[in-house]
C-alpha positions in Angstrom: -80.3 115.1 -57.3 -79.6 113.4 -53.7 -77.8 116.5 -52.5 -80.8 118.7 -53.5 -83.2 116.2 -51.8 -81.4 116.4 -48.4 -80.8 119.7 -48.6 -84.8 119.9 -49.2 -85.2 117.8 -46.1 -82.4 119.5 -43.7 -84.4 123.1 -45.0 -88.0 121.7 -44.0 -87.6 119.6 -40.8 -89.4 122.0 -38.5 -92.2 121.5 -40.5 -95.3 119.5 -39.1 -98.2 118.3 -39.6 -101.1 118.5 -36.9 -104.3 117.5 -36.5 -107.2 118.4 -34.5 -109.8 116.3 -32.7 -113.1 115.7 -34.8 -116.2 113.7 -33.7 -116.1 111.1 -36.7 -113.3 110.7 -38.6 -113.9 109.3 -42.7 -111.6 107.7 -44.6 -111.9 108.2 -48.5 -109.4 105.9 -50.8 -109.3 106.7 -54.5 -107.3 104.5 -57.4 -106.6 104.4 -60.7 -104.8 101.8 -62.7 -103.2 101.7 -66.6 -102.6 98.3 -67.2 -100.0 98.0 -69.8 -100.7 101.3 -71.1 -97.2 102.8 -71.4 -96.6 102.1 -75.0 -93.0 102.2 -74.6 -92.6 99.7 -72.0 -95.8 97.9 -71.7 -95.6 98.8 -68.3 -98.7 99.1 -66.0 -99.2 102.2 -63.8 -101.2 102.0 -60.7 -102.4 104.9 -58.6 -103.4 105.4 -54.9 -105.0 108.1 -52.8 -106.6 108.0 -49.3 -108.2 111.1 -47.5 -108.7 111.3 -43.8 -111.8 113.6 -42.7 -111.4 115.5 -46.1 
């Protein structure tokens, strides 16, 4: 599974990400939390998002 990760990651390095200039810029942050739901494990799952101008 590593190998297919860098080999991912060599294949994809010219990629970027840009961004243009806006007059106001809004930040948006959803979550989302199980706690203790995993009925194997009792473990909690937590969940983050955040948006930047959409």
């Amino acid at each position: 599974a590593v190998k297919r990760v860098v080999r991912y990651l060599q294949g994809t390095k010219v990629y970027m990400l840009t961004y243009r200039k806006v007059d106001h810029s809004e930040v948006i942050g959803y979550s989302d939390a199980d706690l203790g739901g995993c009925t194997d494990s009792r473990k909690s799952i937590t969940g983050l998002v955040f948006l930047l101008s959409g």
